[in-house]
PDB file of N, CA, C and O in Angstrom:
ATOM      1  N   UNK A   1      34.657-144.390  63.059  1.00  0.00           N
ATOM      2  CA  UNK A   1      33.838-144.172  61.883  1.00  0.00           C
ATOM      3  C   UNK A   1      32.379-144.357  62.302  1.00  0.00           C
ATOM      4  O   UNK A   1      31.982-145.374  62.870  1.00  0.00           O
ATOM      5  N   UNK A   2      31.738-143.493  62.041  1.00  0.00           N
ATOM      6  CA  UNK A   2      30.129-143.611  61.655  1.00  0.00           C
ATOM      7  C   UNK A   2      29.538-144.355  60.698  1.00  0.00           C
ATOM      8  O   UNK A   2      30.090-144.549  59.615  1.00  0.00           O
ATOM      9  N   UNK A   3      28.082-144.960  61.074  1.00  0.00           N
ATOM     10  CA  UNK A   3      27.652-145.671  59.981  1.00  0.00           C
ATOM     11  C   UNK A   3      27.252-145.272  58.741  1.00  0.00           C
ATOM     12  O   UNK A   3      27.290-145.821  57.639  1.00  0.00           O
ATOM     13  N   UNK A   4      26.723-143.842  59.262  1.00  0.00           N
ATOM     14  CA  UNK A   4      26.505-142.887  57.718  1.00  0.00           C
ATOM     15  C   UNK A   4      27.799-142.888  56.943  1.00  0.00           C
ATOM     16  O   UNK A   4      27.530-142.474  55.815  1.00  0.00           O
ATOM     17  N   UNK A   5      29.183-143.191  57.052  1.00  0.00           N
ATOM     18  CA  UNK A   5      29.992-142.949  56.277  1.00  0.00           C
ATOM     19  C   UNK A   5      30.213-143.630  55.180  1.00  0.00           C
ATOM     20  O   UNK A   5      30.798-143.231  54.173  1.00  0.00           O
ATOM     21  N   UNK A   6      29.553-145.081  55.454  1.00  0.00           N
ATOM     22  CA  UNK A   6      29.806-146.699  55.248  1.00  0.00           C
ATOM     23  C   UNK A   6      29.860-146.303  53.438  1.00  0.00           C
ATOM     24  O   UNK A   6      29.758-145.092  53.240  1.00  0.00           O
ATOM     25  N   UNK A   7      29.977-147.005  52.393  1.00  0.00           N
ATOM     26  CA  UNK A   7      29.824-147.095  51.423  1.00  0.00           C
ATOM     27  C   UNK A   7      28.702-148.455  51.406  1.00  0.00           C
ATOM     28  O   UNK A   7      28.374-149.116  52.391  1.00  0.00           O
ATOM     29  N   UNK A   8      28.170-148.671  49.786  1.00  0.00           N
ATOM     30  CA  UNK A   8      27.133-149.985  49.571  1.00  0.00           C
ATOM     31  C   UNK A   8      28.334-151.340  49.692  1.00  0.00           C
ATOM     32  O   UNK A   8      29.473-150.895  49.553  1.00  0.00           O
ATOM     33  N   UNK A   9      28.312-152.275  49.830  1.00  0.00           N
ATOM     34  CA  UNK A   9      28.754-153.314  50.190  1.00  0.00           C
ATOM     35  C   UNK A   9      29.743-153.445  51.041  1.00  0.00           C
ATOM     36  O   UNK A   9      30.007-154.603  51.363  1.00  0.00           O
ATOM     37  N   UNK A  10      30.294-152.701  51.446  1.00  0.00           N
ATOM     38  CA  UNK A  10      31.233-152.345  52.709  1.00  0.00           C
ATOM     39  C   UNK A  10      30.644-153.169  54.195  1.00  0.00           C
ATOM     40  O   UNK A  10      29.663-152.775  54.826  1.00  0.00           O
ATOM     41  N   UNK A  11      31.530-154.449  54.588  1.00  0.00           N
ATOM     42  CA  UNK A  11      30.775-154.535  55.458  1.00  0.00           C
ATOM     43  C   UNK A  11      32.115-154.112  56.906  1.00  0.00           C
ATOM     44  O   UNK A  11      33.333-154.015  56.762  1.00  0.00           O
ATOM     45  N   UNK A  12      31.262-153.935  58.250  1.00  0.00           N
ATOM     46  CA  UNK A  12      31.296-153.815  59.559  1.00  0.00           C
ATOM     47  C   UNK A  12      31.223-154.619  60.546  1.00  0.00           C
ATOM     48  O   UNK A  12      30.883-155.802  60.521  1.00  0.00           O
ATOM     49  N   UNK A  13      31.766-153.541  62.051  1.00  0.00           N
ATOM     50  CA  UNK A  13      30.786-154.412  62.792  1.00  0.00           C
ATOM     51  C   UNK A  13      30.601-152.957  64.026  1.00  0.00           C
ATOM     52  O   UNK A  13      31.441-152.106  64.319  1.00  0.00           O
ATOM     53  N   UNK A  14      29.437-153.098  64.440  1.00  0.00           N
ATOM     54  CA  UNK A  14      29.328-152.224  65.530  1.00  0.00           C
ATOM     55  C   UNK A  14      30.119-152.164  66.719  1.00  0.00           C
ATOM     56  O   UNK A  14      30.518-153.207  67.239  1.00  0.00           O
ATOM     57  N   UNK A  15      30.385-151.036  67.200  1.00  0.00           N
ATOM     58  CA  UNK A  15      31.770-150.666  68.389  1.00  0.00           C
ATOM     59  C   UNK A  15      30.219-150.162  69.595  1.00  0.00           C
ATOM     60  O   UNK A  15      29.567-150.915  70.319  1.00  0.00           O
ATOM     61  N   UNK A  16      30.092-148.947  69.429  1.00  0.00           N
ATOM     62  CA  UNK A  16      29.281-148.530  70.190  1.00  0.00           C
ATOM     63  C   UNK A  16      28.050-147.424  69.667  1.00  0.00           C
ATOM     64  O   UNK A  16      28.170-146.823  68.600  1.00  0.00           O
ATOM     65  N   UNK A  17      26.797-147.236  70.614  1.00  0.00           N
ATOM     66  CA  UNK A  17      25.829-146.551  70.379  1.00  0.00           C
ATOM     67  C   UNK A  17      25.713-145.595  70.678  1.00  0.00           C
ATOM     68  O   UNK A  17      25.150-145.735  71.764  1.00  0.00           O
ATOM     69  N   UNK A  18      25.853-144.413  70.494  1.00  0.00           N
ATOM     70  CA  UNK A  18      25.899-143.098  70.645  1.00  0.00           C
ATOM     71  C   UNK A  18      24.648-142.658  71.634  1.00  0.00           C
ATOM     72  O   UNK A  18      24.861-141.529  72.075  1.00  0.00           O
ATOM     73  N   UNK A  19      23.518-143.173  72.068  1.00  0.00           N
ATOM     74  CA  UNK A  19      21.878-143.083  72.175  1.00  0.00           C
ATOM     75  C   UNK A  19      22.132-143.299  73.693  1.00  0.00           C
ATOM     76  O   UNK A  19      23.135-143.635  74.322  1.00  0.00           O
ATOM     77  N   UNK A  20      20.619-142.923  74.123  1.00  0.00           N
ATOM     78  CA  UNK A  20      20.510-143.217  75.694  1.00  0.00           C
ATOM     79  C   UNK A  20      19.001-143.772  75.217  1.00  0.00           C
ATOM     80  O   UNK A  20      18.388-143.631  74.159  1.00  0.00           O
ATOM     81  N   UNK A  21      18.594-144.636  76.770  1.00  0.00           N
ATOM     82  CA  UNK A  21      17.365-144.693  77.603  1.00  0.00           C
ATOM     83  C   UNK A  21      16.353-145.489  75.985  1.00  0.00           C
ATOM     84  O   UNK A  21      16.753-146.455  75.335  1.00  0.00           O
ATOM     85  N   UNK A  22      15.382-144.901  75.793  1.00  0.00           N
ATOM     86  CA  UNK A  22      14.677-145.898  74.771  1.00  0.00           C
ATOM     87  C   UNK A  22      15.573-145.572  73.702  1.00  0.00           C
ATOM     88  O   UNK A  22      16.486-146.292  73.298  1.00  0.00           O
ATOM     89  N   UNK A  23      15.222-144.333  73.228  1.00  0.00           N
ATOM     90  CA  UNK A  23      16.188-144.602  71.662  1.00  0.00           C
ATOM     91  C   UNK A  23      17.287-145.752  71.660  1.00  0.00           C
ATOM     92  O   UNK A  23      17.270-146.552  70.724  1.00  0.00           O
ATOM     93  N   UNK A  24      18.276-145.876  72.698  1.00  0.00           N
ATOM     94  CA  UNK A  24      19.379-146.971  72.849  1.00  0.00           C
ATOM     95  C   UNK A  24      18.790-147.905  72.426  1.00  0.00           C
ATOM     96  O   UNK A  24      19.183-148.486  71.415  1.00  0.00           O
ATOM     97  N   UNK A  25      17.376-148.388  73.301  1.00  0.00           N
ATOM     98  CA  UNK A  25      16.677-149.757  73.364  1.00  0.00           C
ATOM     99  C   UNK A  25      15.964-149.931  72.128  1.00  0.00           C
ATOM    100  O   UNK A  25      15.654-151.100  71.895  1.00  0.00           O
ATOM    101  N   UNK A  26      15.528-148.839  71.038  1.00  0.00           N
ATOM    102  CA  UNK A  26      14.870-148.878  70.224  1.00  0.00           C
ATOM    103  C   UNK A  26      16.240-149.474  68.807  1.00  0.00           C
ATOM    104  O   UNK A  26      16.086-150.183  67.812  1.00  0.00           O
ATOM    105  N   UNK A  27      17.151-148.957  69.220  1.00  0.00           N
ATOM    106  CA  UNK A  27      18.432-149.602  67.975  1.00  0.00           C
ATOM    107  C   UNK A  27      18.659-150.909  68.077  1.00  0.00           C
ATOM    108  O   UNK A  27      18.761-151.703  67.142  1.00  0.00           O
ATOM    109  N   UNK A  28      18.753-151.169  69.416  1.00  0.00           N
ATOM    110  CA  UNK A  28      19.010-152.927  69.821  1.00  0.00           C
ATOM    111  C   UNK A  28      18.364-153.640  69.655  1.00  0.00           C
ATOM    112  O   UNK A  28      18.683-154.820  69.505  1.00  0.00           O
ATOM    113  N   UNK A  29      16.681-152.999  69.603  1.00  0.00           N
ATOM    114  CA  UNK A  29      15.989-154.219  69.493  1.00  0.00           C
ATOM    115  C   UNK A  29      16.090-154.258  67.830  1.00  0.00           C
ATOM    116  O   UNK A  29      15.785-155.329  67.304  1.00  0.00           O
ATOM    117  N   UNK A  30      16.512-153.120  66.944  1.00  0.00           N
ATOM    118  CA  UNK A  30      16.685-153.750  65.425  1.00  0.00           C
ATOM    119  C   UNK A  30      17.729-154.205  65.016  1.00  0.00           C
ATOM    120  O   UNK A  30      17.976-154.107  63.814  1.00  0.00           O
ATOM    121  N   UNK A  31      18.766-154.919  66.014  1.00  0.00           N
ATOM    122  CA  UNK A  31      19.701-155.734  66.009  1.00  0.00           C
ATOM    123  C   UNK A  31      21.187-154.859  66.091  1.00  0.00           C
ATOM    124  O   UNK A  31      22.312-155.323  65.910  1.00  0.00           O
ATOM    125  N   UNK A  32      20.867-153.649  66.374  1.00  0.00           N
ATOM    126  CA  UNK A  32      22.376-152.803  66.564  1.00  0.00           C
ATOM    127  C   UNK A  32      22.907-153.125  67.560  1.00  0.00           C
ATOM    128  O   UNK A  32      22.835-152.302  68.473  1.00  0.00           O
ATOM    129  N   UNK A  33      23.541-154.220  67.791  1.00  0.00           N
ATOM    130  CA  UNK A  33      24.229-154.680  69.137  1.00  0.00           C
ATOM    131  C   UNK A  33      25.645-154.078  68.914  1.00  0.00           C
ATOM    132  O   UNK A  33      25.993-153.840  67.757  1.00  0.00           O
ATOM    133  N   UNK A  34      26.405-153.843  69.858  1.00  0.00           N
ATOM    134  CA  UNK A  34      27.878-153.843  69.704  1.00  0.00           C
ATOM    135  C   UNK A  34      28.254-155.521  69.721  1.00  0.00           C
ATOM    136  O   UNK A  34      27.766-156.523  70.245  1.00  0.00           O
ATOM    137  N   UNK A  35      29.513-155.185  68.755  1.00  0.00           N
ATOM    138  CA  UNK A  35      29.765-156.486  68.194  1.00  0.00           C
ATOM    139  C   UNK A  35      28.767-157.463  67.102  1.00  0.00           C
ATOM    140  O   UNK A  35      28.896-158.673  67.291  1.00  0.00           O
ATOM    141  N   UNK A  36      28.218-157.233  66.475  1.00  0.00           N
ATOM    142  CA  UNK A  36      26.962-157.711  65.326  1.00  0.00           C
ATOM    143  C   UNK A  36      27.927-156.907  64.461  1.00  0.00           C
ATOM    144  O   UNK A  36      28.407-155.810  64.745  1.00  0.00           O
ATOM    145  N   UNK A  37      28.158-157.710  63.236  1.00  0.00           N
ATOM    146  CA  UNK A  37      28.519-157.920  61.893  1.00  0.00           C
ATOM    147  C   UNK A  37      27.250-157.436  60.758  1.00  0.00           C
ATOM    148  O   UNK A  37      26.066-157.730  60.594  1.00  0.00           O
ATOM    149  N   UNK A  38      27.891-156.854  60.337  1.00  0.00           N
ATOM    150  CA  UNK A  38      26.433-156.425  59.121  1.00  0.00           C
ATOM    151  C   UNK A  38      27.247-155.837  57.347  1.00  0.00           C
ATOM    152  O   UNK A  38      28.436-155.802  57.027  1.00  0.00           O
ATOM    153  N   UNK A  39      26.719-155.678  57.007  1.00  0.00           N
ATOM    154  CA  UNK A  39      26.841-155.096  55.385  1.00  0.00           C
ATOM    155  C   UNK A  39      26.011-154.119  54.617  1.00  0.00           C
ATOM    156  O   UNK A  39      25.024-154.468  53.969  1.00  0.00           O
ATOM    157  N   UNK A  40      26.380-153.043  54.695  1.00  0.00           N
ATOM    158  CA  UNK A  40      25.497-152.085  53.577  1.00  0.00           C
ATOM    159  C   UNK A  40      24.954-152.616  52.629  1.00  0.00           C
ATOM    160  O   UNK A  40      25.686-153.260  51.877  1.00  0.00           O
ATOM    161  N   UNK A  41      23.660-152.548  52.358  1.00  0.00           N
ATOM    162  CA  UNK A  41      23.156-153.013  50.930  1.00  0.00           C
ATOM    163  C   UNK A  41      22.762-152.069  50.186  1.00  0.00           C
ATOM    164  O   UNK A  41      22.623-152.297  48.985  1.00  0.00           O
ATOM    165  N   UNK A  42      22.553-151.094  50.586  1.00  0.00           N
ATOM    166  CA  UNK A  42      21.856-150.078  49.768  1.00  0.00           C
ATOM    167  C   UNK A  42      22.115-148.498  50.475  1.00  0.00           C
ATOM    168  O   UNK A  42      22.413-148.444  51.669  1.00  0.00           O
ATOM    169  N   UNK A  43      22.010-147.491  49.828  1.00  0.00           N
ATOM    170  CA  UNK A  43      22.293-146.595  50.279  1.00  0.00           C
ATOM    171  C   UNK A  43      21.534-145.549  49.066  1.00  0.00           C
ATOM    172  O   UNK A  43      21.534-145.728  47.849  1.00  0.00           O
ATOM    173  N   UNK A  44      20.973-144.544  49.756  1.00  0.00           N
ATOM    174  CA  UNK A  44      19.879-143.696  49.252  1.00  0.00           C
ATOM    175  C   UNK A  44      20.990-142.484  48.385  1.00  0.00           C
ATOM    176  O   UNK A  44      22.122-142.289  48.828  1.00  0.00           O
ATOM    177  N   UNK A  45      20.506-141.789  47.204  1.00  0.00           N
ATOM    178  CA  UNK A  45      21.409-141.094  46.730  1.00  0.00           C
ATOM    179  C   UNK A  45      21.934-139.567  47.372  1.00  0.00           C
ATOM    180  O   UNK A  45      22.940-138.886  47.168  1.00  0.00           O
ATOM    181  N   UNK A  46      20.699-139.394  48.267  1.00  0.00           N
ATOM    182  CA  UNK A  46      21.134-138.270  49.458  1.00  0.00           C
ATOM    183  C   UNK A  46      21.787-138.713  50.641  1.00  0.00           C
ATOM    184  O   UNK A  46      22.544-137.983  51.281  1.00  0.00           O
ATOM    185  N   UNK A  47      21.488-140.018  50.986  1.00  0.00           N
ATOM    186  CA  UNK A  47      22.506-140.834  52.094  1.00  0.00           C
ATOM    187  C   UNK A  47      21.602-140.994  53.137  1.00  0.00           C
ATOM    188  O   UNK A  47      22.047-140.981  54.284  1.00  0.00           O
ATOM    189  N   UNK A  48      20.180-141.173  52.907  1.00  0.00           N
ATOM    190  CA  UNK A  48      19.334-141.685  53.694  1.00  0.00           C
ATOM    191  C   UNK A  48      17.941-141.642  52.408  1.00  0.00           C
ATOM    192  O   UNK A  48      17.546-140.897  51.511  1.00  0.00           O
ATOM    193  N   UNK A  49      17.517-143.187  53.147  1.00  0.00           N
ATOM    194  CA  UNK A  49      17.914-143.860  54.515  1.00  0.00           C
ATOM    195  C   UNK A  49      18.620-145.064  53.922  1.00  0.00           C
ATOM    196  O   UNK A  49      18.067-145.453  52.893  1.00  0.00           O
ATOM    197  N   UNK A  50      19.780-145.825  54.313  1.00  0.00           N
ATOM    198  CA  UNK A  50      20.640-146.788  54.250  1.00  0.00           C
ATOM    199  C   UNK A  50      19.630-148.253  54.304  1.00  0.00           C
ATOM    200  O   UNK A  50      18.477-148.204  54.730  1.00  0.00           O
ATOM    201  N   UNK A  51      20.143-149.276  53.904  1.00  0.00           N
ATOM    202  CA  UNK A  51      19.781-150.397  54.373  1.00  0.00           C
ATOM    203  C   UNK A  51      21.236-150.935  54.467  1.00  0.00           C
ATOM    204  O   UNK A  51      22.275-150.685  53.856  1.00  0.00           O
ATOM    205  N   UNK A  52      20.793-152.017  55.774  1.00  0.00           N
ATOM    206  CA  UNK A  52      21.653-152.560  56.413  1.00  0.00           C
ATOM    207  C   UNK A  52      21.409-154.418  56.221  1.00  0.00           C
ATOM    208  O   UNK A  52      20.351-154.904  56.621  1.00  0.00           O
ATOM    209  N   UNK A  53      22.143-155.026  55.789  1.00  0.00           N
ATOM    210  CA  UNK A  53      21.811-156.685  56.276  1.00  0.00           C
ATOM    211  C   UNK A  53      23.057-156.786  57.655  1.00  0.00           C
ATOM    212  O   UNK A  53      24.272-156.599  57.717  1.00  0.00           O
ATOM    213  N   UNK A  54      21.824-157.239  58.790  1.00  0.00           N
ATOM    214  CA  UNK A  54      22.574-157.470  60.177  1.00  0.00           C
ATOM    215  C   UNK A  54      21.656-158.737  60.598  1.00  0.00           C
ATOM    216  O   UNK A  54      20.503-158.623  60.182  1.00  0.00           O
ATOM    217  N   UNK A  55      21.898-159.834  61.280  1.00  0.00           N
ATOM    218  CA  UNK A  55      21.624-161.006  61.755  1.00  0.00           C
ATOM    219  C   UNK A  55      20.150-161.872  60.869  1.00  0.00           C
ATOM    220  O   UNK A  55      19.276-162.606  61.330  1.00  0.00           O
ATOM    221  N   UNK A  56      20.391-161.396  59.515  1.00  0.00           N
ATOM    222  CA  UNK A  56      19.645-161.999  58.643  1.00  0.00           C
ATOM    223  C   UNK A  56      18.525-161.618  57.981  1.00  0.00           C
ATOM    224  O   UNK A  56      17.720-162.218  57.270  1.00  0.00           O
ATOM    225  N   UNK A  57      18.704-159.782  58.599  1.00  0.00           N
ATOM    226  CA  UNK A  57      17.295-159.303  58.029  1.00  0.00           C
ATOM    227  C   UNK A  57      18.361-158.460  57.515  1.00  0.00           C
ATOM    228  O   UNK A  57      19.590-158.441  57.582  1.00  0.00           O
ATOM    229  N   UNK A  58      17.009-157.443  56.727  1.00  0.00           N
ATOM    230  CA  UNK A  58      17.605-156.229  56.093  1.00  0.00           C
ATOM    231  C   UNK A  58      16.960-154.574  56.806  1.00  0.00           C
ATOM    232  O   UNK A  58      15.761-154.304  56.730  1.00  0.00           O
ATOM    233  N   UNK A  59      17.490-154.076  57.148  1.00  0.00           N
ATOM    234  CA  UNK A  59      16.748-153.099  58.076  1.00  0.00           C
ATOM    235  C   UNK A  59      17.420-151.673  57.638  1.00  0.00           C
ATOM    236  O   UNK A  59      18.571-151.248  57.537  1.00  0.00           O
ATOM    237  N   UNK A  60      16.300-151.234  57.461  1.00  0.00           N
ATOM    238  CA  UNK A  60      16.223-149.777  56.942  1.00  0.00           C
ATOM    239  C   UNK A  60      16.424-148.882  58.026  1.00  0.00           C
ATOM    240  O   UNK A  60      15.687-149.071  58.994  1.00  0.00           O
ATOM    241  N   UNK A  61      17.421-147.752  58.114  1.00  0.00           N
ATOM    242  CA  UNK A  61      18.360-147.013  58.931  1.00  0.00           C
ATOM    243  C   UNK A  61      17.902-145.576  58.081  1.00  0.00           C
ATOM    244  O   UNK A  61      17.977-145.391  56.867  1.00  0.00           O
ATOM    245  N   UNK A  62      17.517-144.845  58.898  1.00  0.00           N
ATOM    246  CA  UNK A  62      17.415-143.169  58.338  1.00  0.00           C
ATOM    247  C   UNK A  62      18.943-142.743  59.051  1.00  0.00           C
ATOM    248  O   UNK A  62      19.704-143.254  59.873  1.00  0.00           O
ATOM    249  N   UNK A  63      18.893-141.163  57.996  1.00  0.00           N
ATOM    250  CA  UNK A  63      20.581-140.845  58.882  1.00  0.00           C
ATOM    251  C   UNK A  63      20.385-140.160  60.246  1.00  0.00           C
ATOM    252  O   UNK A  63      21.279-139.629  60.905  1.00  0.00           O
ATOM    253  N   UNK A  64      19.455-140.223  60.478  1.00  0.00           N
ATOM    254  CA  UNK A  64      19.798-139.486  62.162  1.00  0.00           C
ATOM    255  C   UNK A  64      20.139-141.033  62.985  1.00  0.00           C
ATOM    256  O   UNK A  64      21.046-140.969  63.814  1.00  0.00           O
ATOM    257  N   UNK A  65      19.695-141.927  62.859  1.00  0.00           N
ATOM    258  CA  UNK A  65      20.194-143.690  63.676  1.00  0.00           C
ATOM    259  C   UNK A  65      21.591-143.825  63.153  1.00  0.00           C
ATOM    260  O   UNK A  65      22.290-144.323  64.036  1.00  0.00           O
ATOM    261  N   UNK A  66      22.473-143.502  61.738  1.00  0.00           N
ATOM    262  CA  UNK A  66      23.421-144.195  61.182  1.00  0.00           C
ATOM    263  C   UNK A  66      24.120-142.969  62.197  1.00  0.00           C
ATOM    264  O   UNK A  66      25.107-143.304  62.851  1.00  0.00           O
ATOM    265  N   UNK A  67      23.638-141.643  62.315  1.00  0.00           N
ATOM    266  CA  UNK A  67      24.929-141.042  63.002  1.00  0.00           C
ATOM    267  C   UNK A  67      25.500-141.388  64.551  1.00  0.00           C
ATOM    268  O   UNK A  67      26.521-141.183  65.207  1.00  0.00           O
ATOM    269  N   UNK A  68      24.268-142.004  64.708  1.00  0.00           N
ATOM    270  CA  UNK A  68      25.057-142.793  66.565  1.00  0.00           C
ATOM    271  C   UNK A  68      25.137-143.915  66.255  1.00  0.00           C
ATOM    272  O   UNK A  68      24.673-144.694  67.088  1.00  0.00           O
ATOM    273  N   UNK A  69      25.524-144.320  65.421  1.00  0.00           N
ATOM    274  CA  UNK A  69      26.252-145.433  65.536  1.00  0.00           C
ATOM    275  C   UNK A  69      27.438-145.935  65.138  1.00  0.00           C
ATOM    276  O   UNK A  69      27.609-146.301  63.975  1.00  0.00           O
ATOM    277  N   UNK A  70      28.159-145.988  65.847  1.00  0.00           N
ATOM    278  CA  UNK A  70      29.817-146.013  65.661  1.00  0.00           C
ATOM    279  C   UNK A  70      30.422-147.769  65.332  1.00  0.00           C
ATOM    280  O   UNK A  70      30.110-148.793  65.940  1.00  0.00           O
ATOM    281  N   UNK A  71      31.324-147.609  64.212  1.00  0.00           N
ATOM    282  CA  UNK A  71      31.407-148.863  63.459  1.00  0.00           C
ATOM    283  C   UNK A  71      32.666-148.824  62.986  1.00  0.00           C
ATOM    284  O   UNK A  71      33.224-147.777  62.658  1.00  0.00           O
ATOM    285  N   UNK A  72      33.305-150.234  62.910  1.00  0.00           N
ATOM    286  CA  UNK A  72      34.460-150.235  62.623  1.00  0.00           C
ATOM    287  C   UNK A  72      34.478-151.146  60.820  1.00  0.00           C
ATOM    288  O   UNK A  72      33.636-151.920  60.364  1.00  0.00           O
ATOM    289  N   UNK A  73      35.447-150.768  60.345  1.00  0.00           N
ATOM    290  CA  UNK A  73      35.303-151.540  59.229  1.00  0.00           C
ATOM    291  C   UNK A  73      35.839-153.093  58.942  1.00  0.00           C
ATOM    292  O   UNK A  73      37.036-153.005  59.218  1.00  0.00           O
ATOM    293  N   UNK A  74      35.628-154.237  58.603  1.00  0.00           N
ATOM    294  CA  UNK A  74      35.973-155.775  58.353  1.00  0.00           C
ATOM    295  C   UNK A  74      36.380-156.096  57.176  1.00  0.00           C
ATOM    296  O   UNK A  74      36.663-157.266  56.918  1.00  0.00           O
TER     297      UNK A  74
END
C-alpha cells in the first residue's frame, strides 16, 4: 500500500521509499524512516496534500512524496 491511499486517522508504519539520492534524503530528514509509526491527520478533499503525525510533529506531504512511499497498515 501507498501512503496516498491511507484514509484520515488510519494509522501505519513505513516499509520502504520509493526515491533515490537527495529526494530519498529530503523524506528522511522529515522523518520518513522505514519503520517510524505515524497517523493520518488530515487529508485534503482532492487528496493532497495529506498531513501526517510521525515522531511528534505534524508534517505536510503533497501527493507526489505520499506516492513513494510504501506503508503498511497497524
Amino acid at each position: 500500500m501507498i501512503l496516498k491511499d491511507m484514509k484520515v486517522g488510519q494509522r501505519g508504519r513505513i516499509i520502504k521509499l520509493h526515491s533515490e539520492g537527495t529526494y530519498n534524503r529530503r523524506l528522511c530528514e522529515m522523518g520518513f524512516i522505514p519503520g517510524t509509526e505515524f497517523t493520518v491527520t488530515h487529508c485534503a478533499p482532492l487528496g493532497s496534500p495529506m498531513a501526517i503525525a510521525v515522531r511528534g510533529y505534524e508534517i505536510i506531504v503533497g501527493i507526489d512524496d505520499a506516492r513513494k512511499v510504501e506503508v503498511e497498515t497497524i
